[in-house]
C-alpha positions in Angstrom: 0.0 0.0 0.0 1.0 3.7 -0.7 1.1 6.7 1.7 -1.6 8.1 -0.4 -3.9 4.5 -0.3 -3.0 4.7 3.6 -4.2 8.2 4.0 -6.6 8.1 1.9 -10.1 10.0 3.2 -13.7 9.4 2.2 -17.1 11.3 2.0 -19.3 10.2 4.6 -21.8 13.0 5.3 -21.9 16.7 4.9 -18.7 18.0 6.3 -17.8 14.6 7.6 -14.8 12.1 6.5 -13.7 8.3 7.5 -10.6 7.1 7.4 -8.7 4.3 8.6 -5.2 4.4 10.6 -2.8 1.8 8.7 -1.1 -0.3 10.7 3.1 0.0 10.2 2.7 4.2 10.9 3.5 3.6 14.6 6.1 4.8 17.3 5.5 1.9 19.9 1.8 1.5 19.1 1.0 4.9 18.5 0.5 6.4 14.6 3.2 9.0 13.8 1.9 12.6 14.5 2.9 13.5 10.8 0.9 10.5 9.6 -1.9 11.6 11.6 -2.2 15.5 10.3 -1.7 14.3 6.5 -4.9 12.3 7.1 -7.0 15.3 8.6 -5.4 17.7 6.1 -6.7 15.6 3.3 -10.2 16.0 4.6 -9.7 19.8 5.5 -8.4 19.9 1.7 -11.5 18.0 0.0 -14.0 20.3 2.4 -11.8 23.8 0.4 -12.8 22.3 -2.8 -9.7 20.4 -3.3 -7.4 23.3 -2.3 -3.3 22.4 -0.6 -2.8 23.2 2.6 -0.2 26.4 3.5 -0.3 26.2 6.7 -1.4 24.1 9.3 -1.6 23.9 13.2 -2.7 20.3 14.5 -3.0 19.8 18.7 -2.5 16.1 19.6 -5.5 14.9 22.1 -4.8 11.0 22.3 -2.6 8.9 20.9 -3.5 7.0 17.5 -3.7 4.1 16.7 -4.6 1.6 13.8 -8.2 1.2 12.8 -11.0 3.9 11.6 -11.6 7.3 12.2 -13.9 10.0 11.4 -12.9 13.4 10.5 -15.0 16.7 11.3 -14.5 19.7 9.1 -16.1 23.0 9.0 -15.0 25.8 6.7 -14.2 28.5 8.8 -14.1 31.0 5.8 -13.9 30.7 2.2 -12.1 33.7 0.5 -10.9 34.8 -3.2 -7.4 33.3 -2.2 -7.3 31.1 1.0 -9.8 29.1 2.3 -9.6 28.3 6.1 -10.9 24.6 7.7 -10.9 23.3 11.5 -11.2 19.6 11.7 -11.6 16.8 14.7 -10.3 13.3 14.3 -11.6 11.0 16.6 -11.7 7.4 16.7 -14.5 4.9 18.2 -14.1 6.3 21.5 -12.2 9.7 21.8 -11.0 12.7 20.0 -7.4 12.2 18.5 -6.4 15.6 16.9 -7.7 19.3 16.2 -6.6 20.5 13.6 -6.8 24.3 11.9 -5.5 25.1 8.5 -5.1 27.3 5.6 -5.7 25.9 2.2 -5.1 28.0 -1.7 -5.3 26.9 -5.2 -2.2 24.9 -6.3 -1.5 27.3 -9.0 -1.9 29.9 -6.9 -0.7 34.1 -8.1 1.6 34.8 -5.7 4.4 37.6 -5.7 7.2 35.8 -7.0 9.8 37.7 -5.3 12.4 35.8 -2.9 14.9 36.6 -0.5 16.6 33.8 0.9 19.1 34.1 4.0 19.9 30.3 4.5 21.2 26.9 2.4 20.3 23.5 2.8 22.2 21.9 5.8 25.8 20.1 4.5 25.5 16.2 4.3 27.2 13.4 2.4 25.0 11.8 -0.2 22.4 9.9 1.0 24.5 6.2 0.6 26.9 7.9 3.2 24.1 8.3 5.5 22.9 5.9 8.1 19.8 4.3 7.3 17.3 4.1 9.7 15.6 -0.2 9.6 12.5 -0.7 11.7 12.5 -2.4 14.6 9.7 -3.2 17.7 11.3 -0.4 19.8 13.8 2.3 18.4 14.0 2.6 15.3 10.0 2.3 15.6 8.1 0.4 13.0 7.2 4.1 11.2 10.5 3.6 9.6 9.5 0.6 7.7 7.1 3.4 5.7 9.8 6.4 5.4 13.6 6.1 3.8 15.7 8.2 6.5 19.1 8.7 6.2 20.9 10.7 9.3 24.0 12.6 9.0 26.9 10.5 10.2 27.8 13.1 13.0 24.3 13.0 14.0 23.6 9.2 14.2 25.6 8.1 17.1 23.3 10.7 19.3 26.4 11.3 21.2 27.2 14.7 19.7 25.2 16.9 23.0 23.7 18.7 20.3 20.1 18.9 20.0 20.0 18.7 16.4 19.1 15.9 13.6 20.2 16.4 10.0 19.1 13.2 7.2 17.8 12.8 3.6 13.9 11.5 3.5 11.5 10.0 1.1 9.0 7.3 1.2 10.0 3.6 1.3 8.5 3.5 -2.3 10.1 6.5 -3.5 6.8 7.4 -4.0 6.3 11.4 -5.3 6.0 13.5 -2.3 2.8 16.1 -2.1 2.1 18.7 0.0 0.5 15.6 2.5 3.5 14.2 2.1 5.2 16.7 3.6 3.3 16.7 6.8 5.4 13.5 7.5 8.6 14.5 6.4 8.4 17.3 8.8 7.3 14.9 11.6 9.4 12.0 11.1 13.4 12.4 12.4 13.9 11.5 15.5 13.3 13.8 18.7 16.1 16.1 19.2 16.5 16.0 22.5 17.7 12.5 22.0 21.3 13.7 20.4 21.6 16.1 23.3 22.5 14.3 26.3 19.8 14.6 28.6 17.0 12.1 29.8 15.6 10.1 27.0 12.2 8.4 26.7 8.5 9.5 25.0 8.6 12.8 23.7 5.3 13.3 23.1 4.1 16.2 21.0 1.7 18.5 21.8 1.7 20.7 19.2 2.7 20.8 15.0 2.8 23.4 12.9 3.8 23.4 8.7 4.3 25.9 6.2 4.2 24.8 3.3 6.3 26.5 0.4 6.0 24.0 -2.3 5.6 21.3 -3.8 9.2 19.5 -4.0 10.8 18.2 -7.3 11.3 14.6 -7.2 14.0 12.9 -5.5 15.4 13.2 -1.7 14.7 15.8 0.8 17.4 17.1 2.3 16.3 18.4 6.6 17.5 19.6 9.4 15.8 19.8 13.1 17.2 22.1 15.9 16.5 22.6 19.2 17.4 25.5 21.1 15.0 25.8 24.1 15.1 22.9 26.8 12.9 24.3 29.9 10.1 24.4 32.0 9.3 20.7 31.2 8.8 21.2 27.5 11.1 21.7 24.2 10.7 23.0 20.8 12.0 21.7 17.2 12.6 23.8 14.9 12.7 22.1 10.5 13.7 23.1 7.5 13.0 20.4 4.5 14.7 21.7 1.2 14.1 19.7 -2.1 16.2 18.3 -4.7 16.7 21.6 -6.1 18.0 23.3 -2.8 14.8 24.9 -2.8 13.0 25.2 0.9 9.9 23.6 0.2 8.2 23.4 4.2 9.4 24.9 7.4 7.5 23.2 11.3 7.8 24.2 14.8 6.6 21.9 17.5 6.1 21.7 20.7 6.9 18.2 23.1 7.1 17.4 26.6 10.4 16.6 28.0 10.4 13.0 29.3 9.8 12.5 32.7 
């Protein structure tokens, strides 16, 4: 199965989706938060008339996990260039994300002016890299679905530094869309792991994309920093540039520290 068959969404009711949470998208049980706000963006994206999502905030409720859900939308307002959706996900028995987004036309007319005041982090190609395989534990199962590829300074996790740097695309080398995104921005590991502090679940509270693009094909080339490690919470900081060094999606989120 594809990303797209896995996150695929369908019509159930006025303003109302199902969808089903494949099995193989899991950290320890639990569906990748990435994973998760592709899903409800597709819904928010059929409810703007088939419109990409710009930018998008999701707030994790539960935890996810394989089997169906139903998706909530309500177009908050429709305008000439941007049309704006909130959406619940909820499974059987609780809600599992809220998500609020901003969706425009795929050809949209933008000023086409650019200033850009960073590159694309320095990596060896991708066959340098270290490959991340899928175990039960660490590396979770999710990385039987993604290709991720950390920087050799960065795998070890011995560096202090609360930074990941890696190449990413799907398993299948399947095209990457805007949805696609949503996982890639999701999916390195958490950087408080590289920086010698506790370690255990990192759970995320909150995820928010911008996206700038859609990338050319081939291998995205990310970095994730941290800089802010208090008050029982951290923040990760991406930057996912494309084939073309072009920076196709930026995310901030925010986790809790482990206890």
């Amino acid at each position: 199965m594809t990303f797209a068959d896995d996150s695929l969404v369908r019509l159930v009711s006025t303003d109302r989706f199902s969808a089903t949470i494949a099995p193989g998208w899991d950290i320890m049980g639990n569906a990748n938060g990435g994973y998760l706000l592709a899903i409800a963006a597709r819904a928010g994206s059929e409810a703007a008339g088939g419109r990409i999502p710009v930018s998008i905030t999701a707030h994790f409720l539960a935890p996810g996990r394989p089997g169906p859900v139903s998706i909530d939308t309500r177009v908050e307002k429709k305008g000439r260039r941007f049309t704006t959706v909130s959406a619940t996900m909820a499974d059987e028995s609780r809600p599992v994300l809220a998500m609020l987004g901003s969706f425009a036309d795929r050809d949209a007319d933008l000023n086409p002016a650019s200033r850009i005041e960073a590159t694309p982090p320095e990596m060896p190609p991708p066959e340098d890299c270290v490959l991340l395989e899928p175990t039960e534990t660490f590396p979770p199962p999710f990385m039987g679905k993604v290709e991720l590829r950390l920087h050799p300074e960065d795998a070890e996790m011995t560096s202090g530094i609360p930074r990941f740097r890696g190449w990413f695309r799907l398993r299948n080398q399947e095209a990457i869309d805007s949805f696609g995104l949503l996982v890639a921005v999701d999916a390195f590991p958490p950087t408080i792991f590289a920086a010698q502090m506790p370690v255990g679940w990192t759970p995320t509270l909150e995820l928010t994309a911008h996206l700038r693009g859609i990338p050319e094909p081939g291998w995205l080339r990310c970095e994730f920093t941290t800089r802010f490690i208090s008050g029982g919470y951290l923040e990760e900081d991406g930057e996912i540039w494309d084939s073309s060094d072009r920076l196709v999606a930026q995310s901030r989120q925010l986790a809790l520290l482990p206890k």
